[in-house]
SEDRENTOR-361850 format. One record per residue (C-alpha): residue number from 1; residue in one letter; y, x, z. Coordinates in Angstrom, 3 decimals. Layout:
// SEDRENTOR-361850
n,res,c2,c1,c3
NUM,a,Y,X,Z
...
This chain:
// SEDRENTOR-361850
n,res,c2,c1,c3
1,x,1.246,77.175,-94.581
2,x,2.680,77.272,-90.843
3,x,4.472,74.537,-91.543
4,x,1.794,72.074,-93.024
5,x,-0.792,73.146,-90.313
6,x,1.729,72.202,-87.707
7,x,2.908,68.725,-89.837
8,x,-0.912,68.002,-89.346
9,x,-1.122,68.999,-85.955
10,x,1.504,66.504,-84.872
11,x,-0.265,64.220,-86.918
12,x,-3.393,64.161,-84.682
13,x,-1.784,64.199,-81.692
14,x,0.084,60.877,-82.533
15,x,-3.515,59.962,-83.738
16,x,-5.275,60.878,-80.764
17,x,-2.323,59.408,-78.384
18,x,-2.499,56.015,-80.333
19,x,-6.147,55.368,-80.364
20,x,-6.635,54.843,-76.890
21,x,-4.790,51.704,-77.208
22,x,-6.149,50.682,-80.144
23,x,-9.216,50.776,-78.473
24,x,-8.137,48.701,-75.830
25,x,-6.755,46.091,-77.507
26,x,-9.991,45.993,-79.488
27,x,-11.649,46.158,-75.958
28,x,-9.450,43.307,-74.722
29,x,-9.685,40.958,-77.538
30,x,-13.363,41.387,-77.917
31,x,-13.281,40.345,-74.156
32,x,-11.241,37.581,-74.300
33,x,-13.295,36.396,-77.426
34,x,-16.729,36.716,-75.319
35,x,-15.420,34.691,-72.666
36,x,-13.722,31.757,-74.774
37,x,-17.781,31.293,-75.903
Protein backbone atom coordinates (compact mmCIF):
# COMPACT_ATOMS: atom_id res chain seq x y z
CA UNK A 1 0.00 0.00 0.00
CA UNK A 2 3.07 2.36 1.00
CA UNK A 3 4.45 1.71 -1.97
CA UNK A 4 1.53 2.49 -4.49
CA UNK A 5 0.55 5.68 -2.47
CA UNK A 6 4.08 6.88 -2.88
CA UNK A 7 4.26 5.55 -6.91
CA UNK A 8 1.22 8.02 -7.10
CA UNK A 9 2.64 10.63 -5.18
CA UNK A 10 5.60 10.97 -7.51
CA UNK A 11 3.19 10.80 -10.10
CA UNK A 12 1.57 14.18 -9.24
CA UNK A 13 4.43 15.86 -8.52
CA UNK A 14 5.84 15.22 -12.10
CA UNK A 15 2.17 16.23 -12.97
CA UNK A 16 2.04 19.28 -11.10
CA UNK A 17 5.86 20.24 -12.12
CA UNK A 18 4.95 19.69 -15.89
CA UNK A 19 1.80 21.62 -16.17
CA UNK A 20 3.11 24.88 -15.66
CA UNK A 21 4.74 24.63 -18.92
CA UNK A 22 2.18 23.16 -20.59
CA UNK A 23 0.32 26.00 -19.75
CA UNK A 24 2.68 28.26 -21.09
CA UNK A 25 3.21 26.95 -24.18
CA UNK A 26 -0.57 26.92 -24.53
CA UNK A 27 -0.29 30.59 -23.23
CA UNK A 28 2.39 31.36 -25.81
CA UNK A 29 0.94 29.83 -28.82
CA UNK A 30 -2.47 31.18 -28.17
CA UNK A 31 -0.49 34.54 -28.13
CA UNK A 32 1.37 34.24 -31.00
CA UNK A 33 -1.88 32.99 -32.81
CA UNK A 34 -3.85 36.30 -31.60
CA UNK A 35 -1.30 38.44 -32.91
CA UNK A 36 -0.68 36.73 -36.47
CA UNK A 37 -4.74 37.90 -36.84
Amino acid sequence: MTQSVLNSFKKLNIGVKLWPFDLLKYGIRSFLKHDLD
